[in-house]
KOLPALUM-494366 format. One record per residue (C-alpha): y, z, x; residue in one letter. Coordinates in steps of 0.05 Angstrom, whole numbers, plus 32768, in hexadecimal, padded with zeros to 4 digits. Each point is the difference from the previous one (the first is absolute). Layout:
YZXA...
end
This chain:
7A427ECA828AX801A7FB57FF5X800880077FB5X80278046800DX80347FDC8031X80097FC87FC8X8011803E7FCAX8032801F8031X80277FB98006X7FFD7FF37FBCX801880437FF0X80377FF78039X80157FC57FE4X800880157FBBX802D80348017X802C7FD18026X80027FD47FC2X801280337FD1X803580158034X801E7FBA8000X800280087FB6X8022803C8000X80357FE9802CX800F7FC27FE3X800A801C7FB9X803F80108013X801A7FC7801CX7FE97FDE7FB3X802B803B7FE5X80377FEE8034X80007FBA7FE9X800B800B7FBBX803480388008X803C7FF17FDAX803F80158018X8037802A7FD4X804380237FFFX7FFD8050800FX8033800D7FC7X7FEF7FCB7FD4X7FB480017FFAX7FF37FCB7FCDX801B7FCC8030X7FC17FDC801DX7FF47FCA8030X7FC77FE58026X80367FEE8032X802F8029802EX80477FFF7FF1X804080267FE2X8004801D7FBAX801F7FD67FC9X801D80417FDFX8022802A8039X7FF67FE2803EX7FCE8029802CX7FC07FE88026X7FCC7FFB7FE3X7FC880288015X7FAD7FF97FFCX7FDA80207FC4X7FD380208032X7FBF801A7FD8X7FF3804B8015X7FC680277FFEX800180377FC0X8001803E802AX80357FE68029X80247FE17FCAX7FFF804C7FD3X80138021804BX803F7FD88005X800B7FFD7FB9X7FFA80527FF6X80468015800AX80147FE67FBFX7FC4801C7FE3X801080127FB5X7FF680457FE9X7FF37FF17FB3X7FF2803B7FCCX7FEB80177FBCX802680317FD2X7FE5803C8014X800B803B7FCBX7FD480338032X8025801D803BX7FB57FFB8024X80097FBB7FEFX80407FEF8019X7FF08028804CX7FC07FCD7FFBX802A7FC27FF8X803B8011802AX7FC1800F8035X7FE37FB57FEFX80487FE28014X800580208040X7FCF7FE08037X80257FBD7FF5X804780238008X7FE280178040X7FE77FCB8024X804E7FE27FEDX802780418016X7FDA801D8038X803E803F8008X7FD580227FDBX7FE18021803FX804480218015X800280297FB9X7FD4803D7FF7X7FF37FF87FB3X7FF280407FDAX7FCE80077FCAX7FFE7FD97FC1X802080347FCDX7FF680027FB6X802E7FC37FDAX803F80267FF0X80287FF17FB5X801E7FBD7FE7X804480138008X800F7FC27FCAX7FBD7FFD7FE1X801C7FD97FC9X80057FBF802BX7FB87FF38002X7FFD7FE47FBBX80447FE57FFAX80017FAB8009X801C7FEE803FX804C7FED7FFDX800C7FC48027X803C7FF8802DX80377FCC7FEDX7FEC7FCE803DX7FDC7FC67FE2X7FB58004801DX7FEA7FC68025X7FCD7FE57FECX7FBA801A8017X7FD87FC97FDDX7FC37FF47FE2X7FC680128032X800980507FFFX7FEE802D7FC3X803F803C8015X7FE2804A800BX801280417FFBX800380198047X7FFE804F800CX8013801F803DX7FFD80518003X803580118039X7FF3804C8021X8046800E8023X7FEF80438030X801B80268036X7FD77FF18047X80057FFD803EX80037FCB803BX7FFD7FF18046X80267FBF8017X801B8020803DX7FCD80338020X802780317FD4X7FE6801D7FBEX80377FEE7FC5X8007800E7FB1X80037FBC7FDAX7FFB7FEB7FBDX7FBF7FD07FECX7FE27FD97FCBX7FB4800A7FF2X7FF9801B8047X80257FC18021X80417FEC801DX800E7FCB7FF7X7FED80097FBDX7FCA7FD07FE2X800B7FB77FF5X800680047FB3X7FEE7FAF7FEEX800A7FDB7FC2X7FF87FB27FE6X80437FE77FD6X7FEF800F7FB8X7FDB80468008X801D803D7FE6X8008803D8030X7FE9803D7FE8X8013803B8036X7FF580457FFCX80258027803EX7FED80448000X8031802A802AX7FD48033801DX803B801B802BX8030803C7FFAX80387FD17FEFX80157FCB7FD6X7FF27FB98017X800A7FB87FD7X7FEB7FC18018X80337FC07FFDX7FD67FB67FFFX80307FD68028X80107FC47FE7X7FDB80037FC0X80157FE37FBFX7FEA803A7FD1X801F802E7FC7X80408024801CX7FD980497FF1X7FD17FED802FX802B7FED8042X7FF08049801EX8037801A800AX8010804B7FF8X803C800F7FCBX80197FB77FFCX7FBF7FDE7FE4X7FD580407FF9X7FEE80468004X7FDD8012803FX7FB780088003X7FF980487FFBX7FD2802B8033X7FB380007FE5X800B7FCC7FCBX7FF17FBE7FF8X80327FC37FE8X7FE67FB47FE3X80217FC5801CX7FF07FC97FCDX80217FB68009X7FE67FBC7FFCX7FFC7FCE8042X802B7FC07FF0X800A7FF5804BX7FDC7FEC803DX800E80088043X8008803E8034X801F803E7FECX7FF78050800FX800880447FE4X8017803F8015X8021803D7FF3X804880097FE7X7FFB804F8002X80338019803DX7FD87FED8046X7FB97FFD7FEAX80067FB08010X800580178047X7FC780307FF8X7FD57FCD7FFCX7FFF7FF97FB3X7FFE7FAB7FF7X7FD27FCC8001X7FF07FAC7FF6X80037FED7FB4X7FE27FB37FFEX800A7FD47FBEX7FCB7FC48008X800E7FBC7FDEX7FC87FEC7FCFX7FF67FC88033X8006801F803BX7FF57FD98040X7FBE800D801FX80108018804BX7FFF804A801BX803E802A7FEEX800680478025X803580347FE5X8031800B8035X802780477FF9X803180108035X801C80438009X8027802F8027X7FE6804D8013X8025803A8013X7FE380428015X8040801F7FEFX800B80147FB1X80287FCD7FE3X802B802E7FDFX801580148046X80097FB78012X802C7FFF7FCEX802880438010X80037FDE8046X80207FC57FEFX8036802B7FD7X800F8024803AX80117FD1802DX7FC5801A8029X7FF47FC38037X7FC3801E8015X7FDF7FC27FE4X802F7FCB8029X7FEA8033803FX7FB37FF57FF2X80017FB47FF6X80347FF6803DX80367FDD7FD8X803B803E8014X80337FCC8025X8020803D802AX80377FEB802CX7FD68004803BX7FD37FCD7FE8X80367FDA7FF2X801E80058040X7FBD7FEA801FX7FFD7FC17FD3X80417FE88006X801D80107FBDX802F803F8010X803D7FD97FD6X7FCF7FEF7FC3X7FEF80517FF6X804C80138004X800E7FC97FD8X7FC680157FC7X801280478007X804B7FEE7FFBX7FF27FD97FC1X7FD2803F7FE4X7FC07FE28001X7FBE80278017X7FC77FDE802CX7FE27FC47FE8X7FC380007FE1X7FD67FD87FD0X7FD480387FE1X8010804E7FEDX7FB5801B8014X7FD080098041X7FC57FFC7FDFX7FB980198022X7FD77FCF7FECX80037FB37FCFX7FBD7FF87FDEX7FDF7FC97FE3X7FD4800C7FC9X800A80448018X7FE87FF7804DX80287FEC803AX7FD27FC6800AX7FD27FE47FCDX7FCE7FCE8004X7FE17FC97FD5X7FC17FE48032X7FDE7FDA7FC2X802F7FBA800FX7FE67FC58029X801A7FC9801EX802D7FCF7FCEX800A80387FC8X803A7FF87FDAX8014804D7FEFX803780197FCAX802380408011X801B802A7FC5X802F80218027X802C80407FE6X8035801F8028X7FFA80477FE2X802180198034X8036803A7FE7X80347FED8039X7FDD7FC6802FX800D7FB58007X7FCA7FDD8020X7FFB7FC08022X7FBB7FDD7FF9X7FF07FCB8032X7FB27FE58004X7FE17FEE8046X7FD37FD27FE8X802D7FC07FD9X80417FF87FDCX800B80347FB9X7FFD7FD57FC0X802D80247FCFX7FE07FF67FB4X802780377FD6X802A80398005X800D80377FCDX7FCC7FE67FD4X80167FBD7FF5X7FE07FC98026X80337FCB8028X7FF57FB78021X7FD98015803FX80298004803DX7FEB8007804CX801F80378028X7FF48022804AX800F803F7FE0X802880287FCCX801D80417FEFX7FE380217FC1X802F80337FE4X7FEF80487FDDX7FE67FEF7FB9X7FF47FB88011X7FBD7FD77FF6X7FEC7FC68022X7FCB7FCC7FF5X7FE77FE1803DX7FCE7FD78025X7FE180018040X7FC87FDD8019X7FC880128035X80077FC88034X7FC2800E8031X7FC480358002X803580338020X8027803F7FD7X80517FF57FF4X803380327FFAX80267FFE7FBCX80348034801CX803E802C7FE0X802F8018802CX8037802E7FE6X80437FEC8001X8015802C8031X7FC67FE58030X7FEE804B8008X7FB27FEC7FEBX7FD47FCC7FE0X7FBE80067FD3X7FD07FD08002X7FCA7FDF7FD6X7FCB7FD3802CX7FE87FC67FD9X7FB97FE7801CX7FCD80108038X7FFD7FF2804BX80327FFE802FX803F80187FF2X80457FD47FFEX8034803C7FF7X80407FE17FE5X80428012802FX802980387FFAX80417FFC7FF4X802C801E802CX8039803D8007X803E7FFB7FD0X80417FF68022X801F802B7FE8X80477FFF8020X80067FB37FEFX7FFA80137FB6X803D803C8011X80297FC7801FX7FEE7FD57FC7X801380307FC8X804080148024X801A7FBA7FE9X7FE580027FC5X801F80477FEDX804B800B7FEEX8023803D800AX7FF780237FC3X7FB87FF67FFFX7FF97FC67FD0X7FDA7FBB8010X801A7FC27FD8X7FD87FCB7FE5X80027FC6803CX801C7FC27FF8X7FBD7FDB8010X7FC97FF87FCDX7FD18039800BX7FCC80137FCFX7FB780067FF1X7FEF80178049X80147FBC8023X802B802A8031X7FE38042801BX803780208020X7FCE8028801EX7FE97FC2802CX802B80128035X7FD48034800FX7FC97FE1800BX7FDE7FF28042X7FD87FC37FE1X803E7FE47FEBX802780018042X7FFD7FBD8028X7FDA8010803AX7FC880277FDCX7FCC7FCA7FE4X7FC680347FF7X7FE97FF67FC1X7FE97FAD8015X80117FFB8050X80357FF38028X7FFD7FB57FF2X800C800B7FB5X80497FEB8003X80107FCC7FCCX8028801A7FC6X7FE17FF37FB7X80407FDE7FD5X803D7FFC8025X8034802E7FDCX8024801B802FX80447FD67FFBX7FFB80167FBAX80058043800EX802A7FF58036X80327FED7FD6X7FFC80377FCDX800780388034X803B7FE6801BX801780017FAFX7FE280457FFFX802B80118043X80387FEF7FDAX7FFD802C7FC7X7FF88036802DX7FBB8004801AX7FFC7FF28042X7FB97FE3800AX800A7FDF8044X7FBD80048031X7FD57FFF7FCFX7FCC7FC97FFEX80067FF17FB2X7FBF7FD88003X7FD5803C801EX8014801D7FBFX7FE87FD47FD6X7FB980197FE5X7FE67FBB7FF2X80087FDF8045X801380148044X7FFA7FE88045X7FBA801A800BX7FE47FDD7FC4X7FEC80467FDFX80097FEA7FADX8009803D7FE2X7FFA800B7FB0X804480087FD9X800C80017FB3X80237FC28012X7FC27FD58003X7FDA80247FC6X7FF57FCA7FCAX7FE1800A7FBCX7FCE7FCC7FF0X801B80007FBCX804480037FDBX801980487FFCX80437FE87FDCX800F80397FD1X800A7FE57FB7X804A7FFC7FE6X802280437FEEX803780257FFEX800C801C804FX8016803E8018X80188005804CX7FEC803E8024X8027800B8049X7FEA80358026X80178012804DX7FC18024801FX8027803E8029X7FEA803A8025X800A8039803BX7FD380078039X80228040801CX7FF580277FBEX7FC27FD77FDFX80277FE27FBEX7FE17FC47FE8X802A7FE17FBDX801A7FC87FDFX80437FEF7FFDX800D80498017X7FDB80237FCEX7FB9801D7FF7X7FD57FFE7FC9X8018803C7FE8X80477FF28009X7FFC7FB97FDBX7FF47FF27FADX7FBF7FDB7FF4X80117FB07FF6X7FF77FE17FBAX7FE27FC67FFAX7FE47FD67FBFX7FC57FE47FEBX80097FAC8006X80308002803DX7FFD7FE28046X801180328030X801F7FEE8046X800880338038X802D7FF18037X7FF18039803DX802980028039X7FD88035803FX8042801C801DX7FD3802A802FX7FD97FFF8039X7FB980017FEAX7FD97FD57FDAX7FEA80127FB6X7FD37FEC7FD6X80107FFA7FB7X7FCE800D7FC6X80087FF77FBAX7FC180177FD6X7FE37FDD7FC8X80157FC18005X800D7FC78036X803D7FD48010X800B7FC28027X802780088049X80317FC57FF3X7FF37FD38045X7FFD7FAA800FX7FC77FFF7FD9X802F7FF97FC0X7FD280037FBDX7FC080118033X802280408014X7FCD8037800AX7FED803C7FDEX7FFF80448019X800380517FEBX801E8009804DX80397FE98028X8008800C8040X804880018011X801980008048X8043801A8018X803E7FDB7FF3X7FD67FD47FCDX80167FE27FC1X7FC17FF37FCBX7FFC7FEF7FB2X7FC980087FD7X7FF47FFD7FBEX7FD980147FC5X7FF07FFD7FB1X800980387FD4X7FBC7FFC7FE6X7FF4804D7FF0X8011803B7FE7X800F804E8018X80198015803BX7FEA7FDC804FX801280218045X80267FD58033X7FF9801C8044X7FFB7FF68048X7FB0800B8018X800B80248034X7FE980427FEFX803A802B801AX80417FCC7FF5X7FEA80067FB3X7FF6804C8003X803F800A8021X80227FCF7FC1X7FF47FB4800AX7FEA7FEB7FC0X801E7FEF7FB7X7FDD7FF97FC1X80027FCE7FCBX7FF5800F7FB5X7FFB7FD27FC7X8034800B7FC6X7FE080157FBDX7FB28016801FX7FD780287FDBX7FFB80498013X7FC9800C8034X7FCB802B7FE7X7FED8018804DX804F801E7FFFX800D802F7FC2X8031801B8027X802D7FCC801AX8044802C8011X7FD18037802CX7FCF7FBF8019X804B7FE28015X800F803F8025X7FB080068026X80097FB9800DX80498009802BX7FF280398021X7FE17FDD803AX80407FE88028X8027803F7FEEX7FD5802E801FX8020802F803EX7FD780058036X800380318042X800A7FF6803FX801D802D8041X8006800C8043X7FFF80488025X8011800C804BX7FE08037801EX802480028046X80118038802DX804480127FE6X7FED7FF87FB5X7FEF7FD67FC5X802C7FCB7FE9X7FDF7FCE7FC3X800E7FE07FC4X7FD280017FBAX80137FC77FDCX7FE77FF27FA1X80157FB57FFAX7FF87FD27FCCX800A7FB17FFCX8049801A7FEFX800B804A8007X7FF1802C8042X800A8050800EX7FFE80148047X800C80408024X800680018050X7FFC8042801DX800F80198046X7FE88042800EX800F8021804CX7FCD80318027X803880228021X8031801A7FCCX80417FDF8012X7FDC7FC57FF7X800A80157FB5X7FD67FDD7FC2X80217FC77FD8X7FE57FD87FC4X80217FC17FD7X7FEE7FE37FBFX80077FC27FE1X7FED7FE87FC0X801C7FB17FF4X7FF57FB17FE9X7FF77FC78021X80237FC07FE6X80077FB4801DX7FCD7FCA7FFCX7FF08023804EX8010804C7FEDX802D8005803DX802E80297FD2X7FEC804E7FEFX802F802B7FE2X7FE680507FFDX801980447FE6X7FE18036802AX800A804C801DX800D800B8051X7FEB804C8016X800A801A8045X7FEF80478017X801480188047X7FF3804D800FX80227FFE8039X80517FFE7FF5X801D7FBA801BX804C7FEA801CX80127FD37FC5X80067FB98009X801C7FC57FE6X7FE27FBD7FF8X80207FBB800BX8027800E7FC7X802380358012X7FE3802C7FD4X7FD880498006X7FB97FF87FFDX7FDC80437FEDX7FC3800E8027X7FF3803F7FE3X7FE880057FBAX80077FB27FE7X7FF27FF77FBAX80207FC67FDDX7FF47FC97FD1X80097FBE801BX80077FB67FE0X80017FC1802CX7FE87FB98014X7FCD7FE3802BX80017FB88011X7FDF7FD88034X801D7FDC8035X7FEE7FCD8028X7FCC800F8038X7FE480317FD1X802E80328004X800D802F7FC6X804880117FF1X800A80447FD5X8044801C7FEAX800280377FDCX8032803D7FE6X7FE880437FF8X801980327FC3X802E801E8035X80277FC48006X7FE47FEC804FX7FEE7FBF800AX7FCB7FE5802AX7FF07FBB8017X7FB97FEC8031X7FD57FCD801AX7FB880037FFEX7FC57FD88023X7FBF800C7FFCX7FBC7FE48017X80247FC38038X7FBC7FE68017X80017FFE8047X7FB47FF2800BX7FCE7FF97FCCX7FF980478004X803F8023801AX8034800F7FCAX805180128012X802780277FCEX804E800D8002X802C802B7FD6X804D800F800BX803780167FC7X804880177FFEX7FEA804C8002X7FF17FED804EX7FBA800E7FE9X7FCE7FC88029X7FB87FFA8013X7FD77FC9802AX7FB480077FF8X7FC37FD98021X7FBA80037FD7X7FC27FD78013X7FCA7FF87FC9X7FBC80198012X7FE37FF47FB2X80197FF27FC3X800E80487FF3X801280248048X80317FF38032X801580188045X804780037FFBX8042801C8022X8048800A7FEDX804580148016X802880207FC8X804A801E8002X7FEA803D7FE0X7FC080098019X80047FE18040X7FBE7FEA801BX7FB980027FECX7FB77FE58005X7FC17FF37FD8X7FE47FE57FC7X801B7FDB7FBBX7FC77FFE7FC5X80127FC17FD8X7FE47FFC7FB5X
end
């Protein structure tokens, strides 16, 4: 018994030594940890401190175990194949790449994939064996540590469906996922990537921001021929960048569909810290080509669903009766800061994502791609300060932020870190502060970051009424205002008002730098030249300082960490005044749509600088493929690079670029309906060889315009006791038929029709002369009458041509004057839709025929409408209006 009670303490204490072993091996490791920078890796030192090369903290070198260290490290798993010559083959690899897309992109849950079909034709089979053509950007340098692959990707683009919203929805996916895999490269490898269009329709893919041969820019009739249904197309190109980028389709709406997805260019060196792909996104249930008919329409159904109508009794309630008159007198429309309601915002296709693997002191790098089709987002992080490291690719001098507004198209670089053993919010929140997504970062308790909160929406109306002259232009103000250092939009802001410190406290009160004499003074020289900008707390504007301490990110303080100074050359200035209509949906340049407008020639060897002026009231975001420029800013020969500038209303901003390449590049703003509806040019290089992937370039000219020309419907029919009165309305950016009908019950109510077929003009299309036929039927015989003129007006048997002019008048009242093929003239006011509530609508009508109507209708949905009417011919009636 004694020598078994010695074994159990000498086994006891063995343990405990063994334990004290085990924990103290870390402490050695501890001890000898060296510290380095997260973006410049081969900077070590056994000592904490700053580093020498851009400035940041440097961090520990922590050593991780293996399976954590592949867990964190799996997102930018890379999916590296052989040349496959066996279809069976290829469905084997392509199978071999997924899992590690998966893990990255966990959307794919939400798509119902179908099964894998047989690989369809090369539709350009040649391209397989043809050397890769380089672009003209000189390749960085990838050094010498990495032997460069050939990476394959085989891309399945189907029909599925989805569920975001508790409602089953067609969508378009890629290999069963949306958003589509992470497709990941290292600088130096060549891409080899089949898309196989398994749909219906034709689709293309367009690699934003890539540097690669103009044939393979993806996009359909400028660059290419679409991908046909059931066939297969190669993208071939060589990686000379690094950085964050994306894909997705250019084929009409498929990019809202769901067809895009992360497309990550390592460095050879790349630092050694977890990087997650970070897609943002914005769903609707609705079909986006009836977003888009919407939007034509004037339909406000949208504005209704997200609360931002500004009736006049809501503006009676809040104290800003004179600021509606005075926007409605200056023909303006509500505010707003975004066209769409969407259902849902998705990250990494989920409303809220999660990462769990990170621990306590993690440094993380988000990849983050807005590839949302209409949303801003601001990103704000509940756990520390946002360290900006690149944007569109290109990597700048690391720059602390509280948050910052990504725009559509845009990619940002940044890094967060894990404080304590608790999860943090890293949260978007649409523009519009109608929704947020969310992605937690860590495990434990969870430290949500803070909301922001309503839009003001009436202090952006006042604001803009200053801003706007009569005739519907904005000027260029006197004060410097560029690269996003004053948001207009600020004034709406509840974060930004004085007594609102929500986002640090209500003691957070000292300002970051003291500008606001500065700006001060350039108001008042604003005020002078006819902006009257009094009230308005300058220094709240400013994104990068304001009273509650919030820094917020602005192209201002993005600085290139090396020279970007574009080598000599002959220049060519560009100016461009960004223009558009909100009641009619017409998004253009200097007046003119894509269609309308000659492409630009440019030559190989110059510099060329691009002066834009946004003389509208929304923010757009400016893309130029295949190549980047430099947004000219303080930062002089450190100016960054970018493929997309945001550029807010009223703002002036320069960029420029080198002619490096050859064929033909599309300009355009990103947000998927401003550049279907027009906003967009398109640069081609003098003297290019022909494009094999456009035989055809007079009918691939034609396929390409077509978008912005086309006529959509729209209508309205009352269905009300006495009758049917309506309108059907073709329209075009330009041209518009419409026929309005009035048809009795009762037959001296009579039936009367009148059709108009004309063109808008002016920079605001205010202006519509038409040519059109009036026909009235009355069975029963009338008294004749004369109108205001004097003149007989047959009620009988009416049928005339008629030619005229519609203009619009202040408060939104549309003048029309018009003579019939009898000689009678005819002059009348018109009003239509007056928002009284959000949902109550008043319409007037009078003319000199002593014809005049006053109608009520209060929207129920976006297509039905309980409405009522008094009407000098059909006196009253009750019911409903369908609205399409």
């Amino acid at each position: 018994m004694y020598k078994l009670l010695i074994l159990v303490l000498l086994l006891g204490t063995g343990q405990y030594t063994f334990a004290q072993h085990e924990q103290h091996k870390p402490t050695q490791q501890q001890q000898t940890e060296i510290y380095t920078c997260p973006m410049h890796p081969e900077v070590q030192t056994s000592k904490p401190g700053t580093c020498p090369k851009c400035g940041m903290t440097l961090v520990k070198k922590k050593p991780q175990a293996p399976a954590k260290q592949q867990q964190q490290q799996a997102p930018q798993k890379k999916a590296v194949k052989a040349k496959p010559a066996a279809p069976a083959k290829q469905r084997v690899q392509q199978k071999q790449a997924q899992p590690a897309q998966k893990q990255a992109q966990p959307a794919h849950q939400h798509a119902q994939p179908t099964q894998q079909k047989p690989v369809t034709p090369v539709q350009n089979p040649e391209e397989k064996e043809k050397p890769i053509h380089k672009a003209g950007h000189k390749p960085e340098s990838p050094g010498q540590t990495y032997t460069p692959r050939t990476v394959r990707y085989d891309l399945y683009v189907r029909d599925t469906l989805v569920n975001f919203t508790g409602k089953t929805r067609r969508a378009v996916a890629i290999n069963g996922s949306i958003p589509a895999p992470a497709l990941t490269f290292t600088q130096g490898d060549t891409a080899e990537i089949y898309v196989h269009n398994e749909m219906d329709v034709e689709t293309s893919i367009h690699w934003h921001g890539v540097f690669l041969p103009n044939r393979f820019d993806g996009v359909p009739w400028l660059t290419q021929q679409p991908i046909k249904p059931h066939s297969t197309y190669l993208y071939k190109f060589p990686i000379i960048q690094n950085g964050t980028y994306w894909y997705h389709s250019h084929s009409a709406f498929q990019e809202q569909s769901g067809m895009y997805g992360a497309l990550i260019f390592n460095k050879v060196n790349e630092p050694d810290m977890p990087a997650i792909p970070i897609v943002l996104s914005d769903w609707t249930d609705m079909n986006p080509k009836e977003v888009y008919r919407s939007l034509r329409s004037a339909n406000d159904w949208f504005a209704i669903r997200k609360g931002a109508t500004q009736g006049y009794a809501e503006a009676i309630k809040k104290g800003y009766f004179g600021t509606k008159l005075k926007n409605e007198w200056k023909r303006m429309t509500a505010m707003d800061v975004s066209d769409v309601a969407y259902e849902k915002f998705l990250t990494n296709g989920q409303d809220i994502a999660e990462q769990t693997h990170f621990t306590a002191g993690d440094v993380v790098k988000l990849r983050v791609v807005n590839g949302g089709a209409s949303t801003y987002f601001w990103l704000t992080y509940s756990g520390s300060k946002i360290t900006v490291v690149g944007n569109d690719g290109n990597d700048v001098e690391p720059v602390e932020v509280d948050r910052l507004i990504i725009a559509p198209a845009e990619t940002y670089d940044l890094l967060v870190t894990i404080p304590e053993s608790m999860q943090y919010e890293f949260l978007a929140t649409a523009e519009d502060r109608s929704n947020t997504t969310s992605l937690w970062l860590g495990r434990g308790m969870k430290m949500k970051a803070q909301r922001l909160g309503k839009l003001n929406y009436f202090e952006g109306m006042k604001m803009m009424n200053d801003m706007m002259k009569m005739n519907g232009d904005m000027e260029p103000m006197g004060m410097e205002m560029s690269n996003q250092q004053m948001d207009m939009n600020r004034v709406m802001y509840p974060e930004s008002a004085a007594q609102d410190h929500s986002m640090h406290g209500e003691g957070a009160t000292k300002p970051a730098a003291d500008t606001s004499m500065q700006m001060k003074q350039q108001v008042d020289t604003t005020a002078h030249q006819g902006h009257d900008m009094k009230g308005y707390d300058m220094q709240n504007m400013n994104m990068s300082g304001s009273k509650d301490e919030m820094v917020t990110l602005n192209y201002g303080m993005l600085r290139a960490p090396e020279e970007t100074t574009l080598k000599p050359g002959p220049e060519k200035v560009l100016r461009f005044e960004l223009t558009g209509n909100m009641n009619r949906y017409v998004w253009t340049m200097d007046n003119k749509t894509v269609s309308e407008s000659d492409r630009i020639l440019i030559k190989k060897g110059e510099n060329v600088k691009i002066i834009m002026f946004n003389n509208s009231m929304m923010r757009h975001p400016m893309h130029l493929h295949g190549h980047d420029f430099r947004v000219l800013n303080k930062h002089g020969k450190h100016a960054p690079l970018k493929n997309v500038l945001d550029i807010l209303p009223m703002e002036t901003d320069t960029i420029e670029f080198a002619a490096s390449e050859s064929g033909d590049w599309f300009f355009h703003c990103h947000i998927l309906y401003h550049m279907i509806a027009g906003m967009g040019r398109v640069f081609t290089y003098q003297n290019s060889p022909p494009n094999p992937e456009i035989p055809d370039p007079e009918r691939a000219q034609k396929m390409f315009n077509r978008e912005d020309k086309i006529f959509l419907p729209s209508a309205m029919v009352g269905l009300e006791s006495n009758g049917s009165d309506g309108e059907f309305v073709l329209g075009s950016s330009r041209y518009q038929i419409s026929t309005e009908w009035r048809i009795g019950f009762k037959k001296e109510y009579g039936i009367e029709s009148e059709t108009y077929f004309g063109r808008y003009f002016g920079k605001m299309q205010w202006l519509f002369p038409f040519v059109g036929f009036d026909y009235h039927y009355n069975s029963i015989e009338n008294e004749p009458e004369e109108n205001m003129f004097g003149q007989l007006s047959n009620q009988d048997n009416r049928k005339v041509a008629v030619a005229g002019v519609q203009y619009t008048l202040p408060m939104l009242i549309v003048s029309e004057a018009r003579i019939d093929s009898k000689g009678k003239l005819r002059f009348q006011l018109r009003r239509e839709d007056v928002p009284l509530t959000s949902r109550l609508r008043l319409n007037l009508m009078g003319n000199t025929d002593k014809e005049y109507m006053a109608g009520l209708r209060y929207i129920v949905t976006k297509y039905i409408s309980l409405s009522t009417h008094y009407d000098s011919d059909m006196k009253y009636g009750a019911g409903l209006t369908f609205i399409y």
